[in-house]
C-alpha positions as YAML, in Angstrom:
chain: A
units: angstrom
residues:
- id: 1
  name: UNK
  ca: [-17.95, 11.77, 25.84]
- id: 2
  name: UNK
  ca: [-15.30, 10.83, 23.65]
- id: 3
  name: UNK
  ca: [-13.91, 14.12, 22.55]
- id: 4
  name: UNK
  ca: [-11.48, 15.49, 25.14]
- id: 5
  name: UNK
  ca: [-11.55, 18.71, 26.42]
- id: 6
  name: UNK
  ca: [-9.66, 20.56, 24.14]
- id: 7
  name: UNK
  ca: [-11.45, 19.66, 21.42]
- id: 8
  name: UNK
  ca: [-9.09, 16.57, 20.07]
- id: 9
  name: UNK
  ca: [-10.14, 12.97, 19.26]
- id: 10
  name: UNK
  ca: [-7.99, 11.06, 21.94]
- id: 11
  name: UNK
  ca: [-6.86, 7.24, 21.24]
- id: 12
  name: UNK
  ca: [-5.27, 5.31, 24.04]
- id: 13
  name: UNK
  ca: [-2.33, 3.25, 23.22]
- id: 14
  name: UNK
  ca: [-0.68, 0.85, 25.70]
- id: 15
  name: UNK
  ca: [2.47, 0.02, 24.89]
- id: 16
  name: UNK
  ca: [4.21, -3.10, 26.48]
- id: 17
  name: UNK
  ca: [8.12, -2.60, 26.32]
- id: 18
  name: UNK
  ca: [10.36, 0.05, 25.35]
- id: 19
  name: UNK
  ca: [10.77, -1.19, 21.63]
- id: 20
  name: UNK
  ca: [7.26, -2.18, 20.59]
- id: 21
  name: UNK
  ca: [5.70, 1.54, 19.42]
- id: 22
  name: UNK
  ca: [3.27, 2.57, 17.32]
- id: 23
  name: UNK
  ca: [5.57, 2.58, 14.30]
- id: 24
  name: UNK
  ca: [3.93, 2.91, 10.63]
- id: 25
  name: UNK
  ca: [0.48, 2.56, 12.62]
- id: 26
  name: UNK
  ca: [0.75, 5.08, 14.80]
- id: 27
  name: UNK
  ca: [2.20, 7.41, 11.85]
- id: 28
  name: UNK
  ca: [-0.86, 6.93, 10.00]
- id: 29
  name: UNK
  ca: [-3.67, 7.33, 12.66]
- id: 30
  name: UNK
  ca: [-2.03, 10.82, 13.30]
- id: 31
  name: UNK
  ca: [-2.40, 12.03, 9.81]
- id: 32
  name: UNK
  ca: [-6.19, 11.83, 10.89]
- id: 33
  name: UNK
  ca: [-6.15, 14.14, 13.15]
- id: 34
  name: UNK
  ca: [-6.28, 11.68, 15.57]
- id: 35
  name: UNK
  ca: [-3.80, 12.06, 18.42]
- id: 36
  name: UNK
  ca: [-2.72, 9.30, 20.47]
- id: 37
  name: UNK
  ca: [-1.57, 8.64, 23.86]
- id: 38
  name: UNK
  ca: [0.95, 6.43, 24.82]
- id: 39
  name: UNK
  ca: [1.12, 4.98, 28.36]
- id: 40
  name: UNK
  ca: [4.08, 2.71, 29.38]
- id: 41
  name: UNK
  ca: [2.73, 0.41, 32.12]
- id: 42
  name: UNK
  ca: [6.30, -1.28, 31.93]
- id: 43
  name: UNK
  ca: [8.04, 1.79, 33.00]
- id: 44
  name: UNK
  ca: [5.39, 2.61, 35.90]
- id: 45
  name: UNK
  ca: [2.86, 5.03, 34.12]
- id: 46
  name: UNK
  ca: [-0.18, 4.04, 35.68]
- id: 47
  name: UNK
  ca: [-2.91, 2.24, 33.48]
- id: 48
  name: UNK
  ca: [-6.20, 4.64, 33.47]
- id: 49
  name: UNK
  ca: [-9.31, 2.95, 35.29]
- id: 50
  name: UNK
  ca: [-11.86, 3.35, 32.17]
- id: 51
  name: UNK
  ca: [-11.53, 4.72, 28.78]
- id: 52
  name: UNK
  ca: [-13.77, 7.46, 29.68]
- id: 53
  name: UNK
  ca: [-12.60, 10.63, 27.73]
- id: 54
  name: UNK
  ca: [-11.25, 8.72, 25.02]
- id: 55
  name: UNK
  ca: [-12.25, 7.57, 21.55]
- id: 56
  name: UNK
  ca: [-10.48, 4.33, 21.17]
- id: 57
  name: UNK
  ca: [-7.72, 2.03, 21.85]
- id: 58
  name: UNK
  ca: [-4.59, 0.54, 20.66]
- id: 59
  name: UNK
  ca: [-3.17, -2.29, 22.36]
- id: 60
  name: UNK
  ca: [0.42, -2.69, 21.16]
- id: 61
  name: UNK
  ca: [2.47, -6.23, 20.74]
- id: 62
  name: UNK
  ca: [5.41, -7.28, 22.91]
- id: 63
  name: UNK
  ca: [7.18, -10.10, 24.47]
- id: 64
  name: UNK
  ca: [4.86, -11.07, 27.24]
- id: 65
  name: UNK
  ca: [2.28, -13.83, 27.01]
- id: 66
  name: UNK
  ca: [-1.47, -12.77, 26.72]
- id: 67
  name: UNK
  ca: [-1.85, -13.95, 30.39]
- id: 68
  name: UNK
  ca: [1.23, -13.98, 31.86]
- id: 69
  name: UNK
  ca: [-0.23, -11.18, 34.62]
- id: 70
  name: UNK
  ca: [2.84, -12.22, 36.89]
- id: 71
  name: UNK
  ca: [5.72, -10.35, 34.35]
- id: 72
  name: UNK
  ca: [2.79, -8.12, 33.14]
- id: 73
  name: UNK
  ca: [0.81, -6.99, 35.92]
- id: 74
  name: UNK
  ca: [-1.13, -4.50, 33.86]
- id: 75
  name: UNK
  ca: [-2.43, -7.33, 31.69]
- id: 76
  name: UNK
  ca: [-5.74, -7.93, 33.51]
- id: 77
  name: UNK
  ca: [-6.10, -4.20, 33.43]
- id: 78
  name: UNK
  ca: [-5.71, -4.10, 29.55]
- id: 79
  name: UNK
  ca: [-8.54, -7.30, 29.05]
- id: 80
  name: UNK
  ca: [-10.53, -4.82, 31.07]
- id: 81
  name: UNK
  ca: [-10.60, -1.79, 28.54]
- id: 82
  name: UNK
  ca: [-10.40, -4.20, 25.72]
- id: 83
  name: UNK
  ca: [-14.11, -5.65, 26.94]
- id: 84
  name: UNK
  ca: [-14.89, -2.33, 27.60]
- id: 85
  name: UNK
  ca: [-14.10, -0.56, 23.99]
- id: 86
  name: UNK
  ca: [-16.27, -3.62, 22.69]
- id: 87
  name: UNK
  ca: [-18.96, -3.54, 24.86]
- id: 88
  name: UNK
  ca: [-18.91, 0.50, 24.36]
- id: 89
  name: UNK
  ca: [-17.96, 0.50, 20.56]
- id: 90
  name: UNK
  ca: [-14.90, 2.20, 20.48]
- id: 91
  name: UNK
  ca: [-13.01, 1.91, 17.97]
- id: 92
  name: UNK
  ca: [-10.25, -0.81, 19.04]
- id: 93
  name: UNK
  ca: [-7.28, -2.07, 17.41]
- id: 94
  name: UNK
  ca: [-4.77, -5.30, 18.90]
- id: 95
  name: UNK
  ca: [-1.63, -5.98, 17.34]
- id: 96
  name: UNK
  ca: [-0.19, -9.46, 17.76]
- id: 97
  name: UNK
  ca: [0.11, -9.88, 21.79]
- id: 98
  name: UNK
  ca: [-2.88, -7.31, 21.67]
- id: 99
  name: UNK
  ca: [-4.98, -9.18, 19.34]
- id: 100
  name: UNK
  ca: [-3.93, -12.26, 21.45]
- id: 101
  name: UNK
  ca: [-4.89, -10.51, 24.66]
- id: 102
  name: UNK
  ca: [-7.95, -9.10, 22.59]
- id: 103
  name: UNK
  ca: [-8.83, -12.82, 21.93]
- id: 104
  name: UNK
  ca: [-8.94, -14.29, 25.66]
- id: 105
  name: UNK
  ca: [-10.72, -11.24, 26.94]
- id: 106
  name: UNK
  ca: [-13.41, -12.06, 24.51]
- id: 107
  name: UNK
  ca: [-13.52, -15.98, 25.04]
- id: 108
  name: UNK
  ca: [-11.24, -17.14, 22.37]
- id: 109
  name: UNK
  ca: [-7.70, -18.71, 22.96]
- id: 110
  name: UNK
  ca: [-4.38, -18.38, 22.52]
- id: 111
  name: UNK
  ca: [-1.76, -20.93, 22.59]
- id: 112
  name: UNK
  ca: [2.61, -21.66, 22.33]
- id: 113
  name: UNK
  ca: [3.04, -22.35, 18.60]
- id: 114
  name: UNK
  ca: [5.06, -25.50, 19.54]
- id: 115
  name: UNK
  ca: [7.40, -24.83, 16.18]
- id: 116
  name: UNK
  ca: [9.67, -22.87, 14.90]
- id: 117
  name: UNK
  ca: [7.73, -18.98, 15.81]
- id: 118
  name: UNK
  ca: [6.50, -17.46, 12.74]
- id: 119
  name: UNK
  ca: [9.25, -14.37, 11.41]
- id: 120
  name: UNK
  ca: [9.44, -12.57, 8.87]
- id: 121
  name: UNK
  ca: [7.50, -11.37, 5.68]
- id: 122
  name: UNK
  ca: [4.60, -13.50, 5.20]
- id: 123
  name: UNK
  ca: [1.77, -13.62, 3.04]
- id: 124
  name: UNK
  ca: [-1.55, -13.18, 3.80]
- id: 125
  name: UNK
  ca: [-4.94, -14.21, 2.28]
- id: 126
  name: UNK
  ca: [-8.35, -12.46, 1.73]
- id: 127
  name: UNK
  ca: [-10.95, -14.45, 3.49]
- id: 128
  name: UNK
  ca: [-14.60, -13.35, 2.72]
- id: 129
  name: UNK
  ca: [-15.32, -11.34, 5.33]
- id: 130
  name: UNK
  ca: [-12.76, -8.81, 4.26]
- id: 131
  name: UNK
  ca: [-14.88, -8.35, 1.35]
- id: 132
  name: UNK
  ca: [-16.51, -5.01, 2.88]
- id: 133
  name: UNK
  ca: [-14.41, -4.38, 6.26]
- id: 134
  name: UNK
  ca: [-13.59, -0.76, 6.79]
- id: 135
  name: UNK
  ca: [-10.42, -1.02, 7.63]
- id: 136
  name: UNK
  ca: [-9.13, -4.45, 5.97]
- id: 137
  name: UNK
  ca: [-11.20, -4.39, 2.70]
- id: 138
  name: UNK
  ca: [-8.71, -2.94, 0.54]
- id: 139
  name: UNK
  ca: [-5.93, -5.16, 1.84]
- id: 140
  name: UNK
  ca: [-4.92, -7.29, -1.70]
- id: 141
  name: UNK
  ca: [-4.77, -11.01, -1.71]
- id: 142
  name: UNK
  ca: [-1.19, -12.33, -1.07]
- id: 143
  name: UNK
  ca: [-0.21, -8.86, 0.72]
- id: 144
  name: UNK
  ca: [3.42, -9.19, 3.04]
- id: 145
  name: UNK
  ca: [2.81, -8.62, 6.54]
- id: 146
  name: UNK
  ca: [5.42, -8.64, 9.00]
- id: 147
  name: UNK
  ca: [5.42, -11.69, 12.02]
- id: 148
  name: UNK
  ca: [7.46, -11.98, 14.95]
- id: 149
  name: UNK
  ca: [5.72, -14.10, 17.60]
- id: 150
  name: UNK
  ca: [6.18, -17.03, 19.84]
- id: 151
  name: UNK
  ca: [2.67, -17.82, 20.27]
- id: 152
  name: UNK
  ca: [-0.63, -17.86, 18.15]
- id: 153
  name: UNK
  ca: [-4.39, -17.63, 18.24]
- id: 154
  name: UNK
  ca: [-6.01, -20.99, 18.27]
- id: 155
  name: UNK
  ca: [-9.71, -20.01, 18.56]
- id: 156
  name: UNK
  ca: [-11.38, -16.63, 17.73]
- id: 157
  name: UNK
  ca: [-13.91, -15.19, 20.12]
- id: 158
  name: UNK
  ca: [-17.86, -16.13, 20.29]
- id: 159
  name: UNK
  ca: [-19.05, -14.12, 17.20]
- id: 160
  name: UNK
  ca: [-15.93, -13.03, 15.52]
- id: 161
  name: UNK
  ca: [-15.31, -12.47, 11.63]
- id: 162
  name: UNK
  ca: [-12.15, -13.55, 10.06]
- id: 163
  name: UNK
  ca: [-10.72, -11.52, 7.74]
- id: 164
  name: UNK
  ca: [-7.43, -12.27, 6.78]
- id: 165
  name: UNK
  ca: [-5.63, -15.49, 7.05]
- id: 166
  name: UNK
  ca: [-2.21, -17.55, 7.02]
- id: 167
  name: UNK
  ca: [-1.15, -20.52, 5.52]
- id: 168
  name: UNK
  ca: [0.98, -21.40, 8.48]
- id: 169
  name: UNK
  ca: [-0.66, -18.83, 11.56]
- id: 170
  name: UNK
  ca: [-4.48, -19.26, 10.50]
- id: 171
  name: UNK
  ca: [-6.21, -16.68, 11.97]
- id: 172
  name: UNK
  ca: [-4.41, -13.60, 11.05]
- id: 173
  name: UNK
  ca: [-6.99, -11.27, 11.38]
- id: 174
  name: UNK
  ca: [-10.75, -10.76, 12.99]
- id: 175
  name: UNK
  ca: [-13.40, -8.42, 13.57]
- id: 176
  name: UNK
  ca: [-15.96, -8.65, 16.67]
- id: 177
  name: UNK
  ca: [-18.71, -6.66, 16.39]
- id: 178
  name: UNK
  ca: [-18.92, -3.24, 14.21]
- id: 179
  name: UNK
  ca: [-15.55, -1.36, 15.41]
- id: 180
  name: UNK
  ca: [-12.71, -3.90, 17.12]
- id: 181
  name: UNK
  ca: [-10.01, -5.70, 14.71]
- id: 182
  name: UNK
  ca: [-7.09, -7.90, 16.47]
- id: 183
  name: UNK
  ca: [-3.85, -9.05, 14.00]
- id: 184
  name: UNK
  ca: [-1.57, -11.59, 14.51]
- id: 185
  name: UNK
  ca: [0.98, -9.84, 12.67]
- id: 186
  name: UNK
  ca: [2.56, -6.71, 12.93]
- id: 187
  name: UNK
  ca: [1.15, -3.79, 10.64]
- id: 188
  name: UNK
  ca: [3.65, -1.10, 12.31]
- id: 189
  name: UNK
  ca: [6.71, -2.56, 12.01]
- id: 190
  name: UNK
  ca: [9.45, -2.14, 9.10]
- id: 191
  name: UNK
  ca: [12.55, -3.17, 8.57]
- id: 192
  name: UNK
  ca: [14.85, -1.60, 11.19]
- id: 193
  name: UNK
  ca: [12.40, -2.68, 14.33]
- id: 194
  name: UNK
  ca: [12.75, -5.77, 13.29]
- id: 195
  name: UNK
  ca: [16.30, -5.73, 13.03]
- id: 196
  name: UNK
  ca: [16.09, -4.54, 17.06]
- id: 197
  name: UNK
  ca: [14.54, -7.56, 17.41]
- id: 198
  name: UNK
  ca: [16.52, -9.83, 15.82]
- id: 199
  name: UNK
  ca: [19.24, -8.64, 18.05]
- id: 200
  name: UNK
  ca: [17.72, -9.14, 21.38]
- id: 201
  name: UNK
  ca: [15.61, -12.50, 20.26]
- id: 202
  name: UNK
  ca: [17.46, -13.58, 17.64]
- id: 203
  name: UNK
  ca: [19.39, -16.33, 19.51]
- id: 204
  name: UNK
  ca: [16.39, -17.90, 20.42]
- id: 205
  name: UNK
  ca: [14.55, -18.24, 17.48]
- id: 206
  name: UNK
  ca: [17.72, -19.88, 15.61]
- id: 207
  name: UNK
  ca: [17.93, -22.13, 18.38]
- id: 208
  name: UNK
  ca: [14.57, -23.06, 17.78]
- id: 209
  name: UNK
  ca: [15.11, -23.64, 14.21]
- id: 210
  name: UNK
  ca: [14.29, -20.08, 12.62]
- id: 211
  name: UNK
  ca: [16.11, -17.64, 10.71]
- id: 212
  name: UNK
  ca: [15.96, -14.23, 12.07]
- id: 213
  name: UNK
  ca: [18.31, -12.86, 9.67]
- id: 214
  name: UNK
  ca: [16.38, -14.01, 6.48]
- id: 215
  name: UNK
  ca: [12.86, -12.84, 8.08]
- id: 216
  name: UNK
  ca: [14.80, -9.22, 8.56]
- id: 217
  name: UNK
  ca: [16.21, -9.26, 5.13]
- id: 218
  name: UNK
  ca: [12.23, -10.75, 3.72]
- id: 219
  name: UNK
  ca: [10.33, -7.14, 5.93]
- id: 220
  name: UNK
  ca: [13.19, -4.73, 4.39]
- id: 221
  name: UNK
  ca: [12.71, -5.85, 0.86]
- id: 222
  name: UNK
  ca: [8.86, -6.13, 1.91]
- id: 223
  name: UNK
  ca: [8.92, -2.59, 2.76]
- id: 224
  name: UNK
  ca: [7.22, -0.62, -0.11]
- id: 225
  name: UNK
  ca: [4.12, -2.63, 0.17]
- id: 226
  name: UNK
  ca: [3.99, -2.62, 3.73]
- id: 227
  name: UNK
  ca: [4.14, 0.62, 4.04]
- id: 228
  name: UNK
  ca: [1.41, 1.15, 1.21]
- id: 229
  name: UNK
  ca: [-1.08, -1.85, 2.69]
- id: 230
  name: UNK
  ca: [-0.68, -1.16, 6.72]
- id: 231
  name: UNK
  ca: [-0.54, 2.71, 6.40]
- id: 232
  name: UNK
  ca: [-3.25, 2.84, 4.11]
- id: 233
  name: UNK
  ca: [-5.45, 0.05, 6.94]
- id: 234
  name: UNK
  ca: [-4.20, 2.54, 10.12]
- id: 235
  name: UNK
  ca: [-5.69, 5.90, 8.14]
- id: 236
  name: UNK
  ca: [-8.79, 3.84, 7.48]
- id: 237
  name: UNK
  ca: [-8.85, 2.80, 10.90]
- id: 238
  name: UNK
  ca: [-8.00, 6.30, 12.30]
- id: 239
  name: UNK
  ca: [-11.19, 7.63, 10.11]
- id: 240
  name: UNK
  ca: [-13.83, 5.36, 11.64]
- id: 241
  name: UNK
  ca: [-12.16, 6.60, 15.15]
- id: 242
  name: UNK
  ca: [-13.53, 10.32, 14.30]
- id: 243
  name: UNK
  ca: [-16.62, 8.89, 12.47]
- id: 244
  name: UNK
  ca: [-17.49, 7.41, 15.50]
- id: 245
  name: UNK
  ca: [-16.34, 10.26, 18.01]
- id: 246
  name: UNK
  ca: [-18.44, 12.65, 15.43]
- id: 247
  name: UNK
  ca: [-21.53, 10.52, 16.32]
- id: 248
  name: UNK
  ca: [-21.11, 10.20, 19.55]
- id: 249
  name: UNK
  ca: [-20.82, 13.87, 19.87]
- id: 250
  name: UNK
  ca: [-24.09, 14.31, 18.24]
- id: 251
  name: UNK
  ca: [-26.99, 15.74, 20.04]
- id: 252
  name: UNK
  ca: [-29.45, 13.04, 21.87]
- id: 253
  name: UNK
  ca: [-26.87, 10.15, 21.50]
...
């Protein structure tokens, strides 16, 4: 049963740090009638055993590598209801360190970028099997998306469908089987989170050769079309969340 309760379409979203939320993305799944719930692993909320009782999931980005269980303990638990929205067919959305964790729980790989990390505004390009994607097929050729991120995805999972790519971050975004998407980049993030960023990780990615101030400067003037592209992707996404909690709901299924 996906529907809780009360009636409401429930999404799961685990958020990895106290700055990483839902953002534009979480905005726009809401004005679905979707409502979403947040658990904070990092400040002791514990991680639910099974996504029983819920009708998807949203795994947020963050600091953290994809398996670095030691700072992250609730890593292995979040592979765990990753395989098991896929297996199940619940809607499921990663965004950078959730797409990353999305990829190793499904057999692909994820890697250090061993450069200068990718920041900023970046364009993106239409690969063919965007061409009829629910949530990504409207997304234009050459669309901004914003990056922050130390590491990348090397190898999609067994079976995957790339949708969106990068001319320096190749796989950008993916699709395994009919209802689970993982981005490299961030979709909910504008101009001022980034900023936060910049702050706190700044020094390190201008000591690795990057320019944190000119990749906050690229997302703010970016910010018309980001907001257009990735809210327009998160209420598309949000609708095949009640699609699918409609037909779940139906009698004999």
């Amino acid at each position: 049963m996906t529907v809780s309760a009360d009636g409401g379409v429930r999404v799961l979203v685990v958020q990895h740090e106290d700055n990483t939320g839902p953002g534009l993305v979480g905005e726009h799944v809401e004005r679905t009638g979707v409502r979403l719930e947040l658990v904070h692993p990092w400040a002791g909320d514990p991680m639910p055993a099974t996504l029983d009782g819920y009708a998807g999931l949203l795994v947020l980005g963050g600091s953290p590598n994809c398996e670095d269980d030691e700072r992250a303990p609730w890593l292995p638990r979040t592979r765990e209801l990753i395989r098991q929205a896929v297996a199940e067919r619940l809607p499921l959305l990663g965004i950078c360190l959730g797409g990353q964790l999305m990829t190793v729980a499904l057999g692909g790989s994820v890697a250090p970028r061993g450069r200068v990390p990718e920041v900023g505004a970046v364009p993106l390009r239409r690969l063919a099997g965007a061409v009829e994607d629910p949530v990504l097929g409207a997304v234009p050729d050459g669309a901004p998306a914003a990056q922050w991120h130390w590491d990348e995805i090397t190898a999609l999972p067994p079976g995957a469908v790339p949708l969106l790519g990068g001319d320096d971050s190749v796989h950008q975004a993916f699709r395994v089987g009919p209802v689970a998407w993982g981005v490299q980049f961030h979709p909910e993030v504008l101009g001022d989170v980034m900023a936060e960023w910049a702050e706190s990780d700044g020094p390190n990615v201008k000591a690795a050769g990057g320019d944190p101030d000119a990749g906050v400067a690229a997302v703010r003037a970016a910010e018309p079309q980001l907001r257009a592209v990735w809210g327009a992707s998160a209420e598309a996404w949000g609708r095949v969340v009640l699609e699918r909690a409609a037909a779940a709901e139906e009698p004999g299924r």
